[in-house]
MMTF fields as JSON, N, C-alpha, C and O atoms, coordinates in Angstrom:
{
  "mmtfVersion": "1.0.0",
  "mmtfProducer": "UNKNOWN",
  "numBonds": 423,
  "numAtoms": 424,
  "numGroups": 106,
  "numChains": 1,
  "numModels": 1,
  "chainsPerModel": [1],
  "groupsPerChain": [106],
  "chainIdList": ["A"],
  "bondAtomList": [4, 2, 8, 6, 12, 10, 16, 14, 20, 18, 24, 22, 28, 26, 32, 30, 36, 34, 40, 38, 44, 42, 48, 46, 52, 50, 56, 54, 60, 58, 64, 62, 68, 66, 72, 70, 76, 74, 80, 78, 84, 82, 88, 86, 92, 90, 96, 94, 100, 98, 104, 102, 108, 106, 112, 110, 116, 114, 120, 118, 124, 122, 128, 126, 132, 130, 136, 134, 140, 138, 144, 142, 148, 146, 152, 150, 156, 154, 160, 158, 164, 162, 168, 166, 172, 170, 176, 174, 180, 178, 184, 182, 188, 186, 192, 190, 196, 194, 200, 198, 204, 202, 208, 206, 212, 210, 216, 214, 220, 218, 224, 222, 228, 226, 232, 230, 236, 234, 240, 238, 244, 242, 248, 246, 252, 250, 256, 254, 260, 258, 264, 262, 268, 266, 272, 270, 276, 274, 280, 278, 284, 282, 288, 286, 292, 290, 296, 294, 300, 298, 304, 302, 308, 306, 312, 310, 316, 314, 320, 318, 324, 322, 328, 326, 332, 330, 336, 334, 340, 338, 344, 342, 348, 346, 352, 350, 356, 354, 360, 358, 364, 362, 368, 366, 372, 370, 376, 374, 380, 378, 384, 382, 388, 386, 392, 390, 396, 394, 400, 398, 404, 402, 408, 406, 412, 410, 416, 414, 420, 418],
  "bondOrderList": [1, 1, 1, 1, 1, 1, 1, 1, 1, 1, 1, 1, 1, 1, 1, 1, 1, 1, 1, 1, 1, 1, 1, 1, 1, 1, 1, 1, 1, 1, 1, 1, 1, 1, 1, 1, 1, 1, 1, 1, 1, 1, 1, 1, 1, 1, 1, 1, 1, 1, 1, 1, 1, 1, 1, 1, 1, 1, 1, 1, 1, 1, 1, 1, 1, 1, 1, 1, 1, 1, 1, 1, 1, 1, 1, 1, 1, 1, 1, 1, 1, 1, 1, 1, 1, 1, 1, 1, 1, 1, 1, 1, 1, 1, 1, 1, 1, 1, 1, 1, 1, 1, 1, 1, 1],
  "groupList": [{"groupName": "UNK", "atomNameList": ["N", "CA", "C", "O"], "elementList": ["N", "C", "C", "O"], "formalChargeList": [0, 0, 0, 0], "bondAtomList": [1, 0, 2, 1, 3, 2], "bondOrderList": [1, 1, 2], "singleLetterCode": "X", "chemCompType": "L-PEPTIDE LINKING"}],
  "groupTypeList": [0, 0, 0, 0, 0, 0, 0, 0, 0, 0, 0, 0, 0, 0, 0, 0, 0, 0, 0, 0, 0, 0, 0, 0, 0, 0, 0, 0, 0, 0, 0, 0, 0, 0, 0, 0, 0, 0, 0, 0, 0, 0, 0, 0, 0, 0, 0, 0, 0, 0, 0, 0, 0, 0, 0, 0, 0, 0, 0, 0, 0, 0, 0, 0, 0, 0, 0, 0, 0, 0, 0, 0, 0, 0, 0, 0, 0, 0, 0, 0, 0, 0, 0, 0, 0, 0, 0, 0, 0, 0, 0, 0, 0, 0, 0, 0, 0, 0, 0, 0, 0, 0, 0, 0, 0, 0],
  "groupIdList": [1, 2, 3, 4, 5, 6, 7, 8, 9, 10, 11, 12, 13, 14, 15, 16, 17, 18, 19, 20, 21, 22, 23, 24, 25, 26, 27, 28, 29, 30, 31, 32, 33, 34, 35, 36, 37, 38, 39, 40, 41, 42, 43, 44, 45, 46, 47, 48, 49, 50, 51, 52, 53, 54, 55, 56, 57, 58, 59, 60, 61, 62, 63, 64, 65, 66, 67, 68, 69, 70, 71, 72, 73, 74, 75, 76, 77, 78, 79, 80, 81, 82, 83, 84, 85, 86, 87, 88, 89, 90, 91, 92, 93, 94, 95, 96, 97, 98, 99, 100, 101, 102, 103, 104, 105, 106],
  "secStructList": [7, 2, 2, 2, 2, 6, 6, 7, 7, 3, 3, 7, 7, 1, 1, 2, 2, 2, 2, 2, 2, 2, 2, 2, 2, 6, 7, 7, 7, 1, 7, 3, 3, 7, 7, 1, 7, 7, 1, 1, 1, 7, 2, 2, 2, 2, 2, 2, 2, 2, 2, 2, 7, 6, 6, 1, 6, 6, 1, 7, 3, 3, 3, 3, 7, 1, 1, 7, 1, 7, 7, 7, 6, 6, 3, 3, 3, 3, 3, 7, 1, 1, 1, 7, 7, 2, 2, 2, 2, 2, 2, 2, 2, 2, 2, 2, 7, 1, 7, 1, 1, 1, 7, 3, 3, 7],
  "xCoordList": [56.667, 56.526, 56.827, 57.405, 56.489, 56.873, 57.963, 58.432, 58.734, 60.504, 61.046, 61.954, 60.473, 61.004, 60.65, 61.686, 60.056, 59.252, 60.135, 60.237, 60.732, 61.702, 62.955, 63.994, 63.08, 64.691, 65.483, 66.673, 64.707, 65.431, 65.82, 64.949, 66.635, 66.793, 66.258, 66.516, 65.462, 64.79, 65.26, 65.238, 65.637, 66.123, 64.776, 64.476, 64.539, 63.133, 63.427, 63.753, 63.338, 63.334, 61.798, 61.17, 61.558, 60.333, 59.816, 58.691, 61.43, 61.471, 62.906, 64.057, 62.651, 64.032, 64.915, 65.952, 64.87, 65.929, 66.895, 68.09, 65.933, 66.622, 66.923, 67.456, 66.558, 67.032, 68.663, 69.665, 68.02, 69.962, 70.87, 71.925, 70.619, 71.182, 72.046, 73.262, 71.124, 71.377, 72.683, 73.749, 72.1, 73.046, 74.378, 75.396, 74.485, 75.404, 76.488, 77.687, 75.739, 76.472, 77.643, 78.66, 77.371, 78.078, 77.997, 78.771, 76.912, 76.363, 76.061, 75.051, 76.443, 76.102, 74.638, 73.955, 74.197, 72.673, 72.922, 73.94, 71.618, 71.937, 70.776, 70.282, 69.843, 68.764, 67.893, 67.21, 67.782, 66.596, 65.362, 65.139, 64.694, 62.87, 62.295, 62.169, 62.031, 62.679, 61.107, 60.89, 60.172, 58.986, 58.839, 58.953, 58.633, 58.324, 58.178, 58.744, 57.296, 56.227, 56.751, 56.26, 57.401, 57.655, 58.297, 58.964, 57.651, 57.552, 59.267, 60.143, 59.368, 61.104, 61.805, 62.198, 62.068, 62.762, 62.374, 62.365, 62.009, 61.268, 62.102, 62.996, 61.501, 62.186, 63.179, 64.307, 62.662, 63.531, 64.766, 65.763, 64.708, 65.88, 66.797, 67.983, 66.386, 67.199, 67.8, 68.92, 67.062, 67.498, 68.89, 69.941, 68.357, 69.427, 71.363, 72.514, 70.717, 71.734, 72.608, 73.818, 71.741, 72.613, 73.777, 74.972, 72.507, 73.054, 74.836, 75.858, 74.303, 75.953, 76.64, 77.512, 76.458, 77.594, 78.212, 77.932, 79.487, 80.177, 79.983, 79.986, 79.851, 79.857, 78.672, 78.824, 77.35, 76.058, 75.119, 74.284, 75.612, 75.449, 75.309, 74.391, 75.67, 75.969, 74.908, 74.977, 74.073, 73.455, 71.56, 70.716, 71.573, 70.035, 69.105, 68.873, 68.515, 66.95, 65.605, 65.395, 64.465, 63.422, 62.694, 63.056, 61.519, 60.918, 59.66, 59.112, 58.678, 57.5, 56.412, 55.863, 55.701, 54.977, 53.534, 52.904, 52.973, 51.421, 50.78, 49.551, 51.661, 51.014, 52.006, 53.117, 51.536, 52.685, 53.331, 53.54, 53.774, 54.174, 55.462, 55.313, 56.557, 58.176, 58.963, 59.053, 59.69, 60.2, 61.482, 61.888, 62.101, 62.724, 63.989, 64.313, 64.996, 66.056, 67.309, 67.674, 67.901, 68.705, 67.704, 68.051, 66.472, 65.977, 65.823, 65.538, 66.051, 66.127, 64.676, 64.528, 63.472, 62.317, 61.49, 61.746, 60.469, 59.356, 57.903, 57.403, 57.409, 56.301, 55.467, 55.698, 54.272, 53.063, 52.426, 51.252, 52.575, 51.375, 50.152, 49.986, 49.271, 48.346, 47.876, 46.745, 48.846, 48.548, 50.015, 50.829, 50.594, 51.371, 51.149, 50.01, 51.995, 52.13, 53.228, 54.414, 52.765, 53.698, 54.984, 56.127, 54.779, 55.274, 56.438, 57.612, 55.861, 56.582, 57.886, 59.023, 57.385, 58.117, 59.27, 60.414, 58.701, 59.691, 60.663, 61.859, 59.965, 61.145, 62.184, 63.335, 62.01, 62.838, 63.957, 65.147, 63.596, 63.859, 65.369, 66.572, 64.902, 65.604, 66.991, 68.178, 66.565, 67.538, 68.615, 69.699, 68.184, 69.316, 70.183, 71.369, 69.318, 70.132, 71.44, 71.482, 72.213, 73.904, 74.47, 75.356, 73.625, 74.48, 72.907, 72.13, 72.58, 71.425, 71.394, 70.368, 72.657, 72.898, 72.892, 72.851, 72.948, 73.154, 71.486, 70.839, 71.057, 70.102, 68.691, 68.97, 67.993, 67.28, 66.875, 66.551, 66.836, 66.053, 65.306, 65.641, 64.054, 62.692, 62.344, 61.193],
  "yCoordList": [-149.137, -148.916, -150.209, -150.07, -151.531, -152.764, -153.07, -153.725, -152.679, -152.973, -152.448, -152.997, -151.122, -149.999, -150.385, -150.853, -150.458, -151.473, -152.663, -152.913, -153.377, -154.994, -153.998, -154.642, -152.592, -152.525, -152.25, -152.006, -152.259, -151.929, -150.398, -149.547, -150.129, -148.452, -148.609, -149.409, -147.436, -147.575, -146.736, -145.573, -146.864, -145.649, -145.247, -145.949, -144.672, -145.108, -144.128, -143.015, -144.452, -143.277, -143.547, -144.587, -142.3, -141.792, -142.644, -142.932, -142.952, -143.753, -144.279, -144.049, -144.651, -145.696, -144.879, -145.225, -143.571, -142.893, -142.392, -142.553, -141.801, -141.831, -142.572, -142.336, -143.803, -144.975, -145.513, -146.059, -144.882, -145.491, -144.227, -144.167, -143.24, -142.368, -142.749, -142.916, -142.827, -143.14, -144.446, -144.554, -145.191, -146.829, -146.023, -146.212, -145.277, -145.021, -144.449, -144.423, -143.893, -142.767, -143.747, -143.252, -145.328, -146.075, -146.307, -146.899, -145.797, -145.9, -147.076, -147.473, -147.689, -149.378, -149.439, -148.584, -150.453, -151.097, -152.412, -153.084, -152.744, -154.639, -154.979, -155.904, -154.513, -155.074, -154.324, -153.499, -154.405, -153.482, -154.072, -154.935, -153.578, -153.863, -153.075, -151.851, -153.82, -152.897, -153.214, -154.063, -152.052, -152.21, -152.037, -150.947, -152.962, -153.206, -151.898, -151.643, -151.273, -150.293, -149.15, -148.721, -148.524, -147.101, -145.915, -146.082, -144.548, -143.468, -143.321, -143.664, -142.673, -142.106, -143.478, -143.539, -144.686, -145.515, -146.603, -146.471, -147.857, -148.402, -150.169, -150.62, -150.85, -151.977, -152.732, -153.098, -152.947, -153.399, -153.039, -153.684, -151.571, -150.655, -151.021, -151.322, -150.991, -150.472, -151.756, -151.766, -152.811, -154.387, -154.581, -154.906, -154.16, -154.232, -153.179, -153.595, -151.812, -151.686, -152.013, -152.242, -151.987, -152.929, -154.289, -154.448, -154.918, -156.302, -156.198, -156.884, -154.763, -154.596, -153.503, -152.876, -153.215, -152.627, -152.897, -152.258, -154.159, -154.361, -154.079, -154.965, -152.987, -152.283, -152.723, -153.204, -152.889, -153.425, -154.652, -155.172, -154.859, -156.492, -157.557, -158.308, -157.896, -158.418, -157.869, -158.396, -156.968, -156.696, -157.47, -157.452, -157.973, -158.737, -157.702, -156.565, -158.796, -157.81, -158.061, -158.965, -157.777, -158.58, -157.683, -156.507, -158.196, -157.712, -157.692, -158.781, -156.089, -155.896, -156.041, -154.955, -157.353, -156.864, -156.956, -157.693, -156.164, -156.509, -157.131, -157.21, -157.769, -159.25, -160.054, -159.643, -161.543, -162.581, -162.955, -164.072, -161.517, -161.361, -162.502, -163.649, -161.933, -162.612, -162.455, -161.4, -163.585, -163.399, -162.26, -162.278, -161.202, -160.563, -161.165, -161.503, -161.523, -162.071, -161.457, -160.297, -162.239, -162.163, -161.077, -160.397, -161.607, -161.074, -162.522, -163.644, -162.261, -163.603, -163.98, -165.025, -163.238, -162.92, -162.27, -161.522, -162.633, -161.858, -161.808, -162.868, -160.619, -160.356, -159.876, -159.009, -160.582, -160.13, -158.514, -158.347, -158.141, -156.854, -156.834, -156.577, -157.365, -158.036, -159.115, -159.177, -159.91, -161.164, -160.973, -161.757, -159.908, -159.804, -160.927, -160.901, -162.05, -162.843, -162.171, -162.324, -161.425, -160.733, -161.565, -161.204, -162.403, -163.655, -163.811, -163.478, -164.4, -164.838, -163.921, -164.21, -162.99, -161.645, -161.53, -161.713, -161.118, -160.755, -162.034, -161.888, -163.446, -164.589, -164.337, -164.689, -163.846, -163.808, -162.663, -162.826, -161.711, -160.073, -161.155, -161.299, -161.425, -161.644, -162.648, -162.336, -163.685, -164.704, -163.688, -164.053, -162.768, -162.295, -160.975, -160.654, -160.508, -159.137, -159.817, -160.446, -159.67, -159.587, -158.819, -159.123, -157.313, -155.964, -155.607, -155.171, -155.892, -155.181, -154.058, -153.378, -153.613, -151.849, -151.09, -149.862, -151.989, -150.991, -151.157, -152.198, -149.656, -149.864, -150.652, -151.417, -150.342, -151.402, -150.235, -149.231, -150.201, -149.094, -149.772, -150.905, -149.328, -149.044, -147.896, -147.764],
  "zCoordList": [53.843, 55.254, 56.029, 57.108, 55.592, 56.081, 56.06, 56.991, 54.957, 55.102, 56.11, 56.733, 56.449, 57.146, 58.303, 58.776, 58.858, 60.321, 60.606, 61.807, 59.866, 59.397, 59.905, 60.052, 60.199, 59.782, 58.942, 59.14, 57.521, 56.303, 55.828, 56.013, 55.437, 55.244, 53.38, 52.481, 53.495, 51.877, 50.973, 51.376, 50.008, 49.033, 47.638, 46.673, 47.81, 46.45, 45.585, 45.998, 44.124, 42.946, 42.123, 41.926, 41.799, 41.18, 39.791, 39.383, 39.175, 37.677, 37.14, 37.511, 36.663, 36.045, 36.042, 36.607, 35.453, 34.769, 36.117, 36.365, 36.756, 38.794, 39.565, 40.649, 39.02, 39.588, 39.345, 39.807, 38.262, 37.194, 37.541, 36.908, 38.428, 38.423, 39.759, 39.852, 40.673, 42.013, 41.941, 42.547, 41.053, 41.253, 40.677, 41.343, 39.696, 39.212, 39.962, 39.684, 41.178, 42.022, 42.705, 43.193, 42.688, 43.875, 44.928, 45.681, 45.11, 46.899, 47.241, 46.66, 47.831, 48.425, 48.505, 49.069, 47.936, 47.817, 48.1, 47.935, 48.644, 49.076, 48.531, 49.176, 47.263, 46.734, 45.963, 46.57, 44.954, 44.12, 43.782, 42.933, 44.444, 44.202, 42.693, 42.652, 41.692, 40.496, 39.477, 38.612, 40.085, 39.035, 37.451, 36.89, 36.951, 35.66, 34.623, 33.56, 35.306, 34.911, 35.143, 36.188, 34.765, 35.272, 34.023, 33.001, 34.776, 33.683, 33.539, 34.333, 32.203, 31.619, 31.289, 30.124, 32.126, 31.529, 32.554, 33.777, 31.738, 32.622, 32.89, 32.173, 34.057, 34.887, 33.692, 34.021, 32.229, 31.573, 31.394, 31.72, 30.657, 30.5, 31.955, 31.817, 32.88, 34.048, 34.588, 35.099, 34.474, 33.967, 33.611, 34.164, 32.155, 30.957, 31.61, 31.738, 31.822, 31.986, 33.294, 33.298, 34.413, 35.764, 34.568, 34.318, 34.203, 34.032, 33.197, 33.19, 32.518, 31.218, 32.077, 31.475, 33.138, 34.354, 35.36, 36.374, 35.433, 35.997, 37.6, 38.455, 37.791, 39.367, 39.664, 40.787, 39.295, 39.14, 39.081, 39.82, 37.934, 37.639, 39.08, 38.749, 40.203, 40.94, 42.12, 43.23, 41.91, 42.765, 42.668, 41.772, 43.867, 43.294, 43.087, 43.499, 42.034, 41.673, 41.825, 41.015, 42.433, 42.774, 41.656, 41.604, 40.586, 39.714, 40.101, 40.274, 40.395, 40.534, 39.6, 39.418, 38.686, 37.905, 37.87, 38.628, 36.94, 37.368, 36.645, 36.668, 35.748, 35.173, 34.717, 34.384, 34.678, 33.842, 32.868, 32.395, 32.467, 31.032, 30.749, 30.327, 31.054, 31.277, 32.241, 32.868, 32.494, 33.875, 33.393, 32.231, 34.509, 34.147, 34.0, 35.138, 33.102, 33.279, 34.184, 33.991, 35.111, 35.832, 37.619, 38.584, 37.017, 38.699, 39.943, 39.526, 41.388, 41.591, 41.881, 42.514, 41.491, 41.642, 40.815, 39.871, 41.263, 40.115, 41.243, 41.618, 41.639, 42.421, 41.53, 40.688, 41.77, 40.798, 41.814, 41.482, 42.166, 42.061, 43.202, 44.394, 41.809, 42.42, 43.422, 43.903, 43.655, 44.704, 45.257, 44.77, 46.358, 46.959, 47.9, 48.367, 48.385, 49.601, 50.228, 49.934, 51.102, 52.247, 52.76, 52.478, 53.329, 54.286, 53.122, 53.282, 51.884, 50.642, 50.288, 49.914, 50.5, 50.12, 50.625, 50.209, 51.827, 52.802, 53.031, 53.287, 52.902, 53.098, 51.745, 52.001, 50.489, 49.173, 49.74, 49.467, 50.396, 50.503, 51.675, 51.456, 52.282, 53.785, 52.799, 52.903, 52.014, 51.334, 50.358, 49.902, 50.244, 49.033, 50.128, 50.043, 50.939, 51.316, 51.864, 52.921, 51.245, 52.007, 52.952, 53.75, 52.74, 53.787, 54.078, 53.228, 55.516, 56.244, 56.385, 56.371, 56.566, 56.974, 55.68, 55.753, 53.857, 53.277, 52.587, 52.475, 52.164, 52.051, 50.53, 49.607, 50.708, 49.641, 48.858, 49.492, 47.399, 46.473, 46.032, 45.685, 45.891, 45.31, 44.409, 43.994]
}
């Protein structure tokens, strides 16, 4: 709801596996907010395959997790969960988006 208030157009999928569906489609994204944790195929998998898809790969990734396990490789971020710094956030969110108009998935 705060992105959305900022201006941001939101795209959100339920779980990895819809997530990877959506990216697949080609639809311009300017950022994936990409939780760790999620049912069918989860932040790693979806990681992994952005990172080995050409059309993909190149798109930033901010990693939601709810603890300090490992940083996700190739995210330009890592948000804990639990101790969201808003301010923090939103300053990481603002440094990577390239296309304002295209929208952010969650």
């Amino acid at each position: 709801m705060i992105l959305r208030l900022r201006g941001y157009s939101i795209v959100s999928a339920a779980n990895g596996l819809e997530a990877m569906t959506y990216l697949e489609a080609g639809k311009p994204i300017s950022l994936v907010i990409l939780d760790l944790r999620m049912p069918i195929m989860d932040g790693w998998e979806v990681s992994r395959r952005m990172q080995a898809d050409p059309a993909l790969k190149d798109i930033p990734v901010i990693a939601l997790s709810a603890n300090a396990e490992q940083p996700l490789p190739g995210a330009v971020a890592t948000v804990h969960k639990g101790s969201i710094d808003l301010n923090q956030f939103l300053n990481v969110i603002e440094s990577v988006v390239r296309d304002p108009d295209a929208p952010l998935a969650h």
